[in-house]
N, C-alpha and C positions, 0 to 999 in steps of 0.2 A: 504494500500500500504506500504510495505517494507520502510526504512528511511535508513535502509545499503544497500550500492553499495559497488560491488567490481567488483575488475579487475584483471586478473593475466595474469604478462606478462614472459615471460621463455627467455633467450638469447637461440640464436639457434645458431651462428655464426659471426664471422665480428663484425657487429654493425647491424645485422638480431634481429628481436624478435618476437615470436610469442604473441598477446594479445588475451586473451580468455574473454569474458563479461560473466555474471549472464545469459545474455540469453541463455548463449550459442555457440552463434556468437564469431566465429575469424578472425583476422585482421592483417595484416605481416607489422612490422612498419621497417621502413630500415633508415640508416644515409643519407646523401647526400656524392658522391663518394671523396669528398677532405677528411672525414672526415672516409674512409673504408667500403661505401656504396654501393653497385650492384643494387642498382635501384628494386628491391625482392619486393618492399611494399611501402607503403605511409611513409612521415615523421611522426612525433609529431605533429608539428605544422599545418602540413594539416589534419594531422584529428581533430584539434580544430577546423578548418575550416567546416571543415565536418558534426562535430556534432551542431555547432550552426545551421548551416544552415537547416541542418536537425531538428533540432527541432525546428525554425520556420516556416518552411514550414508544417511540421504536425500541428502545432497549425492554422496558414492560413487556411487550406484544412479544419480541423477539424471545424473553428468558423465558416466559411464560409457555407458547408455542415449543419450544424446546423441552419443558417439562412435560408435555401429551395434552396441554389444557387446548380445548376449542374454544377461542374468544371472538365474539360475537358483535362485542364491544368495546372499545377506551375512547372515552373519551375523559381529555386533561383540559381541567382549568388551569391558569394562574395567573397569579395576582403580585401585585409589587409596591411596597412603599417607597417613595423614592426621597432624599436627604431634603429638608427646604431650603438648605443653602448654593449656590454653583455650587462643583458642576452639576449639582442635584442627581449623584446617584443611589442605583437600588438600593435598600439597608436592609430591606427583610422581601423574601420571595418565597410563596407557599404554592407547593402545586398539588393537586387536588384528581386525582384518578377517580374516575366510574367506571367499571367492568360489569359487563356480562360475557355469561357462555358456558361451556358444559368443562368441568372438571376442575375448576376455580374454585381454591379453600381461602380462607382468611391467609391459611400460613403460607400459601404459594404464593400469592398476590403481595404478601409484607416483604416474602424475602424476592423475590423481582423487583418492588420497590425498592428494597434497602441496598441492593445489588446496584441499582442503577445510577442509585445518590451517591456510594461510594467506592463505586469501580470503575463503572463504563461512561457515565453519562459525563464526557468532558463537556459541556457547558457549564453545568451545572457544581461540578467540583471545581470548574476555572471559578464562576461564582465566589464562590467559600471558601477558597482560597485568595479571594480578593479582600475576603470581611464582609461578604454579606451572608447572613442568616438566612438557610432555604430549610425550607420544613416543607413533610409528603404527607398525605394523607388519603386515603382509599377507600370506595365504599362498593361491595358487592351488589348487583341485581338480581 
């Protein structure tokens, strides 16, 4: 597996940017309107949201799926407090699992979580290794 990542992002307009990833995949990131914003595209800061959550939801499904369970379901909330002073960042980030599906115990669903906060999910450990406080929580269907 590759150990460089890149990203290239182009200003398109305003406070418009187009970001293109290694995969491929593009993404329209836009200001918030005080700041010369049209609403075009998601923030910055929501797509940090985005991508943790996204990569612990893949690691869930993936450790879970690997244990014989049929998931039917995940979907991850989260949520972020953010500093109120510049650069106002995240302080506390809770992500919030809902499962369904057939062969999903409380214990299999904790340890997929717990597996994912502090093994796999590098978003989420670059996080907590920055100083912010990320807490899981999970609730079976």
């Amino acid at each position: 597996m590759d150990r460089v990542v890149e990203a290239n992002i182009a200003w398109q307009r305003d406070v418009v940017f187009s970001a293109r990833a290694d995969s491929g995949h593009e993404v329209i990131i836009d200001g918030p309107p005080e700041l010369g914003g049209t609403n075009a595209g998601a923030r910055p800061m929501e797509l940090m949201l985005l991508g943790v959550g996204g990569c612990t939801a893949f690691d869930v499904v993936h450790i879970l799926r690997r244990g014989r369970a049929r998931v039917s379901r995940c979907e991850t909330r989260v949520t972020a407090e953010r500093a109120e002073a510049d650069p106002r960042v995240f302080t506390d980030v809770h992500i919030q699992f809902t499962l369904a599906g057939e062969g999903l115990t409380e214990r299999k669903v904790a340890r997929a979580v717990e597996l994912s906060a502090t093994r796999y999910c590098s978003a989420s450990i670059m996080l907590q290794r920055a100083g912010v406080t990320v807490t899981h929580g999970f609730e079976l269907e």
